[in-house]
C-alpha positions as CSV (number, residue, x, y, z in Angstrom):
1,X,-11.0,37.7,-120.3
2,X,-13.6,34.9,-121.4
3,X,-16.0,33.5,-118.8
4,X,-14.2,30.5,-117.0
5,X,-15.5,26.8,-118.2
6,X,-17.2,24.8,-116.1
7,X,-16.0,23.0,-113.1
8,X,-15.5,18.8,-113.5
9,X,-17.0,17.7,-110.4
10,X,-14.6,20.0,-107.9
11,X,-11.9,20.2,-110.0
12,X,-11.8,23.5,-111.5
13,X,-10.0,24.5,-114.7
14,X,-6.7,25.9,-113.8
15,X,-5.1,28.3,-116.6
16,X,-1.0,28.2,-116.3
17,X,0.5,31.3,-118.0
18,X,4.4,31.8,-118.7
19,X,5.6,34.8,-119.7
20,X,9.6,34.8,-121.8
21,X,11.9,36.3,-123.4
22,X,15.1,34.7,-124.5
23,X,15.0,31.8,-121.7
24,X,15.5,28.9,-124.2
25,X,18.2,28.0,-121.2
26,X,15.2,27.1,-118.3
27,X,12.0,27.3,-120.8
28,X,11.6,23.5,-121.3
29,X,12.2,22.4,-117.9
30,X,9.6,24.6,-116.9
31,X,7.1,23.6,-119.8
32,X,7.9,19.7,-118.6
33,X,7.3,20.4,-115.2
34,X,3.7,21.3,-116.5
35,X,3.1,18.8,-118.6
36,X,3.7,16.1,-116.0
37,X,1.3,17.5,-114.0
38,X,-1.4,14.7,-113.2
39,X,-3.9,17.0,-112.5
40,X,-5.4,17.0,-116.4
41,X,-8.1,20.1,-116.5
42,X,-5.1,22.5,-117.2
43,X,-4.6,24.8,-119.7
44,X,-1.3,26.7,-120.9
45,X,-0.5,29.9,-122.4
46,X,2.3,31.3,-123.3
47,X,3.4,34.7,-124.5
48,X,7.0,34.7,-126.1
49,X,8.4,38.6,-126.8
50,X,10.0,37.8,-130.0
51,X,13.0,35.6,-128.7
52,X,15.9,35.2,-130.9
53,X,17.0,32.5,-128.8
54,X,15.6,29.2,-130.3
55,X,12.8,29.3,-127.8
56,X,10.3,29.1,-130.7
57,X,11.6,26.2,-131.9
58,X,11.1,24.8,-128.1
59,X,7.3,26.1,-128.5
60,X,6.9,24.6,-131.4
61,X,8.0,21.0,-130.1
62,X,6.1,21.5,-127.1
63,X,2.8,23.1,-129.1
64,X,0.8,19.8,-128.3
65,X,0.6,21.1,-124.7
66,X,0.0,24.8,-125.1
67,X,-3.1,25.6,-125.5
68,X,-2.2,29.3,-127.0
69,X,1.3,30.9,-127.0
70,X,2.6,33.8,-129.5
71,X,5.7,35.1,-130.6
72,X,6.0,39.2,-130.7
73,X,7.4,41.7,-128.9
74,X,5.5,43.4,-126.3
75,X,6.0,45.8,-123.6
76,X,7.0,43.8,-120.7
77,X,6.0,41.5,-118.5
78,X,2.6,43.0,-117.4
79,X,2.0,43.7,-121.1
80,X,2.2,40.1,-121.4
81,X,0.4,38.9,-119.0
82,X,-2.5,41.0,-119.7
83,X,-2.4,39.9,-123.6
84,X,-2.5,36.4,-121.6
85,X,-5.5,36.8,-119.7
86,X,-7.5,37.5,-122.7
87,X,-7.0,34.0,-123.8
88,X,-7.5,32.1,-120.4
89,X,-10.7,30.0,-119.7
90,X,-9.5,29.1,-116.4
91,X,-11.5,29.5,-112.8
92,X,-7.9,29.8,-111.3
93,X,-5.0,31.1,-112.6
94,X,-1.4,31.0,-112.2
95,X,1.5,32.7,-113.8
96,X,5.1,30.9,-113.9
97,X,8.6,32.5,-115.0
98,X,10.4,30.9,-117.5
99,X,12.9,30.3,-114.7
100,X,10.3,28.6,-112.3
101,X,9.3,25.3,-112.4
102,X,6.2,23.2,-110.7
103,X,7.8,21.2,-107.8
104,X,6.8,17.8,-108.7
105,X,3.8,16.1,-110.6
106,X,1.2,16.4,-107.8
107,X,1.7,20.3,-107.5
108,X,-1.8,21.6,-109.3
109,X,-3.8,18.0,-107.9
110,X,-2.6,18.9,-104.1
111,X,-3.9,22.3,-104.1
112,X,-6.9,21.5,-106.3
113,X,-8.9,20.6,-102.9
114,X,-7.7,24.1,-101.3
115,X,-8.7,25.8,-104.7
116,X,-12.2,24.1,-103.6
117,X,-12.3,25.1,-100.1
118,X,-11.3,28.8,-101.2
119,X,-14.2,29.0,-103.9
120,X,-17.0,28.1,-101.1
121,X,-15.4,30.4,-98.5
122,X,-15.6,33.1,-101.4
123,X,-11.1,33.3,-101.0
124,X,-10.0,34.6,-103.8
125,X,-6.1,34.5,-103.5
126,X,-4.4,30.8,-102.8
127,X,-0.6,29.7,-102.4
128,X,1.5,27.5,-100.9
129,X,5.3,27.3,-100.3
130,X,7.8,27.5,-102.6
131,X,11.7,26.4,-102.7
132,X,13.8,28.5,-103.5
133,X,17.2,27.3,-105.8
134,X,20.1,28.1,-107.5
135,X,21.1,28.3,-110.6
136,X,22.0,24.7,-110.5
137,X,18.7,23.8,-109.0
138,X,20.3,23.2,-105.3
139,X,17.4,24.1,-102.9
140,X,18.3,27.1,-100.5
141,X,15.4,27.5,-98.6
142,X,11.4,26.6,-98.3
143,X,9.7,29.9,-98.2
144,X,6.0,30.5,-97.4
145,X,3.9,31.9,-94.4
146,X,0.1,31.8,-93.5
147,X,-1.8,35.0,-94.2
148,X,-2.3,35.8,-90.3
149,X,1.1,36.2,-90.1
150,X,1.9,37.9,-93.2
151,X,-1.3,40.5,-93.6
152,X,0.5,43.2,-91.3
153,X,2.9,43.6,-94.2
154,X,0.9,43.9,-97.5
155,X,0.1,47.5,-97.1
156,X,4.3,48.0,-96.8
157,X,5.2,45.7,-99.4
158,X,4.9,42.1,-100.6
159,X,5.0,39.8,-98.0
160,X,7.9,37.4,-97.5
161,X,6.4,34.7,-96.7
162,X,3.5,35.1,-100.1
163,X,5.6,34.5,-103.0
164,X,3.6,35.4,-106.3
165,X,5.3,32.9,-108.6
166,X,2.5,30.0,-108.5
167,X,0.2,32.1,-106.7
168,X,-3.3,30.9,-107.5
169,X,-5.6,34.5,-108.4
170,X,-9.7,33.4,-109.5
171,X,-10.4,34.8,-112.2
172,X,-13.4,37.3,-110.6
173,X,-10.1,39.1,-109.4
174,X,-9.3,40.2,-112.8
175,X,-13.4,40.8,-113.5
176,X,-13.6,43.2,-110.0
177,X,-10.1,45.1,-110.3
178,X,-9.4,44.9,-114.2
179,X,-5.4,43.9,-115.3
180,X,-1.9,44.4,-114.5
181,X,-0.9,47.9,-114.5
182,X,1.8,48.1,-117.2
183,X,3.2,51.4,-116.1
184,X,5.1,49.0,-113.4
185,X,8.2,47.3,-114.5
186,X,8.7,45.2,-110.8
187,X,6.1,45.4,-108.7
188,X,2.7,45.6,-111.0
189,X,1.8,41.7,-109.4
190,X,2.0,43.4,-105.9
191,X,0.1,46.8,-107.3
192,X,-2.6,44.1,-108.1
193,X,-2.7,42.0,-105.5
194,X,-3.1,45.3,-102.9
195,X,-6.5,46.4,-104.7
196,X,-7.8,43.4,-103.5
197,X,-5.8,42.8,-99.8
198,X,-5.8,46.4,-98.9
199,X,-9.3,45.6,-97.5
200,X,-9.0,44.0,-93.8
201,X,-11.9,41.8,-94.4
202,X,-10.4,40.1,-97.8
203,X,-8.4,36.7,-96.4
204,X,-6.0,34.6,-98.7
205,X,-5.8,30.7,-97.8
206,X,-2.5,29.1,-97.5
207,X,-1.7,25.8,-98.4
208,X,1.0,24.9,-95.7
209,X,2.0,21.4,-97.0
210,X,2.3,22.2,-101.3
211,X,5.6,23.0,-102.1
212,X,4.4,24.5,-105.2
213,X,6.8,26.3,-107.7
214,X,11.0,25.9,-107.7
215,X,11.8,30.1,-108.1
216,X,15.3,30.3,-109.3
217,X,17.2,32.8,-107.2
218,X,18.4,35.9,-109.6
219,X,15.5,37.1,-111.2
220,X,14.8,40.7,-112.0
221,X,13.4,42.1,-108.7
222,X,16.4,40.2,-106.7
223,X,18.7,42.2,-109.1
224,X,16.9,45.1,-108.8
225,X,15.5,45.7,-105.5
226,X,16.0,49.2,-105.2
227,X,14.1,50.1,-108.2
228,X,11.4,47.5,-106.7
229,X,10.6,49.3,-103.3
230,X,10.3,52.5,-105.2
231,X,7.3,51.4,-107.3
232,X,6.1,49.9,-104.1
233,X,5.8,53.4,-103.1
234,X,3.3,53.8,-106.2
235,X,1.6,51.5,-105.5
236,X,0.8,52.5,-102.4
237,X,-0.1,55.8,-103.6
238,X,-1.9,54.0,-106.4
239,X,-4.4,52.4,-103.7
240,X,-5.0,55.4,-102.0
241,X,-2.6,55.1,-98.5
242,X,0.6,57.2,-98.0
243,X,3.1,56.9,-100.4
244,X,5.8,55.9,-97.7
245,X,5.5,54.3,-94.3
246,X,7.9,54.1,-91.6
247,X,8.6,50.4,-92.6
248,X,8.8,50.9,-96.3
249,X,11.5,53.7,-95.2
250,X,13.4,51.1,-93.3
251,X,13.6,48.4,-96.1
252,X,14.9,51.6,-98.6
253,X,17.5,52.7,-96.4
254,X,18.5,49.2,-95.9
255,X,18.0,48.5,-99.5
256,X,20.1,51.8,-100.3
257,X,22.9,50.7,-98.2
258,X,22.9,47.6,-99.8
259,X,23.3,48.5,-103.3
260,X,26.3,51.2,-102.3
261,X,27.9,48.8,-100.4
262,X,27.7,46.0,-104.0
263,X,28.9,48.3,-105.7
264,X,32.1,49.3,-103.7
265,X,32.7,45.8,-103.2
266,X,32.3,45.4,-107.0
267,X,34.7,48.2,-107.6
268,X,37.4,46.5,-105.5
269,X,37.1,43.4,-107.4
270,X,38.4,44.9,-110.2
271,X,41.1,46.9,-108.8
């Protein structure tokens, strides 16, 4: 990772990175949403795994914004984050799903001055709500919670109410606790996030009133939950706590009983 540029004034550069693979369907709504940002000391990367989609040919028409995007397969998402980060400049940094979108235009400008705030207080990890919506881009729900009332569940998990879509890391995280973890398929964002929050005294600052990113219901840990909590469990043990706690055992049972009961209600479908 290069050494952040400079700050303009208190507006800190903010590095946007998306990560795709054959989502030509939702990756130029979310590139617009980013270039219609008014907030202008940006910068966008983009790491394509070799889609066969078309979605080149969307990165090519919207090269004028991206600062740096590529085209080959990697190894996942982590993978592609990491190869990422050795492009960003930023002093804050992002990281958007093809399928996620920035709310509106004031999105990076309205949490700029909690980016500031965060800086001086030495707050390393920044967010704000998020809506929720479905495929058709109907909201479903707000969803976002302060860090006092979310903390008690970071050791167990990754808090409800601290989405990681639009999450704002600076970029000394990445200098203190290195990159993702690619070994994780799900949960490597949490796996990171815990080297940092596992510590009681680390805080994260919420932004209450920034509806920040539009997450599309669907993605891969919503389809794959069970397979989500179980690398929670390595991360845990990653991090140096148990592997399992009584609450992580209660969202896998629950989580178990959820996935047999799909999949009996699946079978009957079809009957």
């Amino acid at each position: 990772m290069t050494q952040p540029s400079k700050t303009k004034g208190n507006y800190p550069l903010i590095t946007i990175i998306v990560a795709t693979l054959n989502n030509r369907r939702t990756l130029e709504r979310c590139l617009l949403s980013i270039a219609k940002q008014y907030y202008s000391f940006k910068e966008l990367i983009v790491m394509d795994g070799g889609s066969t989609d078309g979605s080149k040919n969307i990165l090519h028409s919207y090269s004028s914004i991206i600062n740096y995007w590529e085209s080959k397969v990697d190894k996942g998402i982590y993978n592609a984050w990491n190869k990422a980060l050795e492009h960003a400049r930023g002093e804050w940094i992002c990281f958007l799903g093809a399928d996620d979108y920035f709310w509106n235009e004031n999105v990076l400008s309205d949490i700029c001055t909690h980016l500031y705030i965060a800086s001086q207080a030495g707050i390393k990890v920044v967010h704000g709500r998020i809506a929720r919506v479905d495929s058709k881009g109907k909201l479903i729900q707000f969803w976002g919670k302060p860090w006092e009332k979310n903390s008690w569940q970071m050791p167990h998990g990754m808090p409800v109410g601290m989405p990681h879509t639009g999450l704002m890391h600076h970029y000394s995280l990445f200098k203190e606790h290195g990159y993702f973890d690619e070994n994780f398929k799900l949960a490597g964002d949490y796996e990171f996030l815990l080297r940092e929050l596992k510590h009681k005294d680390r805080k994260v600052l919420f932004a209450n009133e920034v509806i920040t990113v539009a997450q599309q219901i669907g993605g891969a840990v919503d389809s794959n939950t069970f397979m989500f909590h179980q690398e929670v469990a390595m991360a845990r043990k990653k991090n140096g706590l148990y592997r399992f706690s009584f609450l992580w055992w209660i969202i896998h049972i629950r989580t178990f009983f959820r996935h047999i009961f799909r999949s009996i209600k699946n079978k009957l479908i079809f009957i």
